[in-house]
N, C-alpha and C positions, 0 to 999 in steps of 0.2 A: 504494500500500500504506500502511497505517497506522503502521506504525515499520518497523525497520530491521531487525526480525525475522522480518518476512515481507512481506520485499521482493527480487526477485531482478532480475534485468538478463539483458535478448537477449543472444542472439550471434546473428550473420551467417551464413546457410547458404550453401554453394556453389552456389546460385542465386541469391544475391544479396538473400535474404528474410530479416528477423528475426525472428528466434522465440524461444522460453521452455522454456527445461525446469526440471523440479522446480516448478513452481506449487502455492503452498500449495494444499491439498483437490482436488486435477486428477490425483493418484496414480496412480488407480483408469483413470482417461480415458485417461492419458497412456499406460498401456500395455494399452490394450484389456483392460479386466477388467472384465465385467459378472455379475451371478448367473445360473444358470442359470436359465431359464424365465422371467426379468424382459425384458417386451416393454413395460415404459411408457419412456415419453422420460427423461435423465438430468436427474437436478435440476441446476439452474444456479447460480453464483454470481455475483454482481457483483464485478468487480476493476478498477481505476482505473489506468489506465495514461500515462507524463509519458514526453516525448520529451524532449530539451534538448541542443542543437548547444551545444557547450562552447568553438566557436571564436564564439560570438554571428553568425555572417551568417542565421542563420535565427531565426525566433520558436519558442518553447516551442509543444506543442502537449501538451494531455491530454481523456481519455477516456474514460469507461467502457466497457466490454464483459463480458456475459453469456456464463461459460465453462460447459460443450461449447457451442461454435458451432451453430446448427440447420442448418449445411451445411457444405460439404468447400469447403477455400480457403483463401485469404488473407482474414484481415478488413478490412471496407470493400473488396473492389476493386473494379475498374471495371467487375467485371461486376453489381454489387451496386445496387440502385438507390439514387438520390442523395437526399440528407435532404429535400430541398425541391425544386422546381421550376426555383430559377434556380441553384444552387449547383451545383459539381463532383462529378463522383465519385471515389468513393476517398477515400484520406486522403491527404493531400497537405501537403509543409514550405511556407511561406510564409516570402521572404524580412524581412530586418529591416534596419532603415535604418540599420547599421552594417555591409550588405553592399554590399562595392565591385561597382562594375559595370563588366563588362569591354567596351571600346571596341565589339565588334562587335556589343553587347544593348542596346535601350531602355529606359528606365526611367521611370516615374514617382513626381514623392514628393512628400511634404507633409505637415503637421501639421494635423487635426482637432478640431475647438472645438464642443461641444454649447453651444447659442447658451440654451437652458433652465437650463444650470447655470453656465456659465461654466468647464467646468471639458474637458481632455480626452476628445473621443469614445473611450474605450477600446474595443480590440475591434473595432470595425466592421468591417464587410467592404466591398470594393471591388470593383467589376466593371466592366471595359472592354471595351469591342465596337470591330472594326476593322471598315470599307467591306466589306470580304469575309468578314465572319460571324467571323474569328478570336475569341476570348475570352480574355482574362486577368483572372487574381484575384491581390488582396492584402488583407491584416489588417493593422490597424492596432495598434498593441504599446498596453501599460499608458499611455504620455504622449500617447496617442492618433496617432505618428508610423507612416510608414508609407513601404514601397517595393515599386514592383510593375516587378519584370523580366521582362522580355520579347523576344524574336527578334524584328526586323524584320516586320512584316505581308508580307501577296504585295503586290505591285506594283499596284497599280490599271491603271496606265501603263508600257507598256515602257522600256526607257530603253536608249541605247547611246553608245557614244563620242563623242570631238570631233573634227569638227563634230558634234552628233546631228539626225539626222533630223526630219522634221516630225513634232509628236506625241511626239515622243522627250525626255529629259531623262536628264543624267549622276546617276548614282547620288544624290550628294552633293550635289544639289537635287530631290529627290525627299522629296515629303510624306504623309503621310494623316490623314483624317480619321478622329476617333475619339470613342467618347461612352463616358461614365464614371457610374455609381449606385454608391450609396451604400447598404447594410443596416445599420439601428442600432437596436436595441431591448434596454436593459442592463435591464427587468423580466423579459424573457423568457430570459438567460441562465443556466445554473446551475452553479455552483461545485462542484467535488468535491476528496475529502477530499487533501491533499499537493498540489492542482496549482495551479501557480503561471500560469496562464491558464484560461480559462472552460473548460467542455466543450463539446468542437473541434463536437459536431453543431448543440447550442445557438447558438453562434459564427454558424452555416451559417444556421440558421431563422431568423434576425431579419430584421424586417419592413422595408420602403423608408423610408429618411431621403430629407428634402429638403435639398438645396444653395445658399446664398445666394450668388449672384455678388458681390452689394451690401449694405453692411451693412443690420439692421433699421431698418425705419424711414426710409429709401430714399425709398418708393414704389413699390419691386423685389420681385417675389414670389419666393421659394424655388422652385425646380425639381426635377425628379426625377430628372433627366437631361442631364450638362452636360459639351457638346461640349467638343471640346478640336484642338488640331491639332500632330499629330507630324512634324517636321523630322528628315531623317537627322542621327544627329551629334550632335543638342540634346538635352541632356536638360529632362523638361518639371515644374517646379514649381506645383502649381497654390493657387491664395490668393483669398480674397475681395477684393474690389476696397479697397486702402487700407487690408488686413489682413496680416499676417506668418504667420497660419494661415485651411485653409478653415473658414469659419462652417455646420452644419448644424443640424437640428431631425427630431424624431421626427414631427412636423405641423405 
């Protein structure tokens, strides 16, 4: 919203959803009031909407959305198709790298270096793939830092006690492999009016960054795609080689 005069706040419905009421010019919507014999679709307005976890473990997330909705539901769910091809559905919090991780969750983290400016990848988005198709995503905040939590993958390999069987391994030597892209394109994102991060679809569409394992100039090319190997227990930092943060590029 544009000030503080026409800006209102969710409340939590007893299923667990947020919703709005009183929305500036939604009046008429809001309690099923159309004229009679008017069979055209209701004009829409654009309203800007900011999430913001006040305990900091999650990132900001803002949005636009065109109210009356052109369907019955929740906005963005999972039934709703997803912005892009490789992104999520839904709308969904992304943690932020001042959220602790609790002993039984993976994680991954690290700071992002746009290798063209010298300056933090802000925004990015992250995408990791486990051996067994699993998916997780993370954003990378305003210092381009980032944490991506996650459940244990399935097991590739059974595992059971001591002694364990042949083929077997106890829990707590148990690994998988995993591979990680990068989406980074800060021309294609768009800012809206009050939000203190991109809009969240924008965020989503950005096109594939490449990854330097090795700094420039090497004789290492950028990759698109860069394995990683998750250890029970360990959590996993990932750095260009001889760097304090990962180095990427838009090409």
């Amino acid at each position: 919203w544009e000030n503080e005069r026409t800006k209102c706040y969710a409340y939590r419905t007893i299923g667990d959803i947020y919703a709005f009421r009183h929305i500036p010019g939604m009046w008429n919507t809001e309690h099923g009031l159309k004229d009679a014999g008017d069979t055209s679709p209701a004009e829409t307005r654009p309203y800007v909407v900011n999430i913001n976890d006040r305990s900091g473990g999650y990132l900001d997330v803002t949005f636009q959305v065109d109210l009356p909705l052109p369907y019955r539901g929740v906005y963005l769910s999972k039934h709703q198709s997803s912005p892009s091809a490789f992104a999520p559905k839904g709308l969904h919090l992304y943690s932020s790298p001042l959220r602790g991780v609790p002993g039984w969750m993976a994680s991954i983290r690290g700071e992002l270096m746009d290798v063209s400016t010298g300056r933090p990848a802000s925004w990015a988005l992250l995408r990791v793939t486990a051996e067994a198709g699993e998916t997780y995503y993370g954003i990378a905040d305003k210092e381009g830092r980032y944490c991506i939590m996650f459940g244990y993958p399935v097991l590739i390999e059974g595992f059971g006690g001591s002694p364990s069987s042949l083929g077997n391994r106890p829990l707590n030597r148990q690994s998988w492999e995993l591979t990680m892209e990068l989406f980074y394109s800060p021309g294609t994102r768009v800012s809206l009016p009050g939000g203190k991060a991109p809009d969240y679809l924008s965020i989503l569409r950005q096109q594939t960054a490449f990854v330097w394992t090795q700094k420039p100039g090497s004789g290492v090319s950028p990759v698109a795609a860069l394995p990683l190997r998750l250890e029970f227990g360990k959590r996993i930092i990932v750095r260009t080689e001889g760097e304090s943060n990962l180095l990427i590029s838009q090409d």
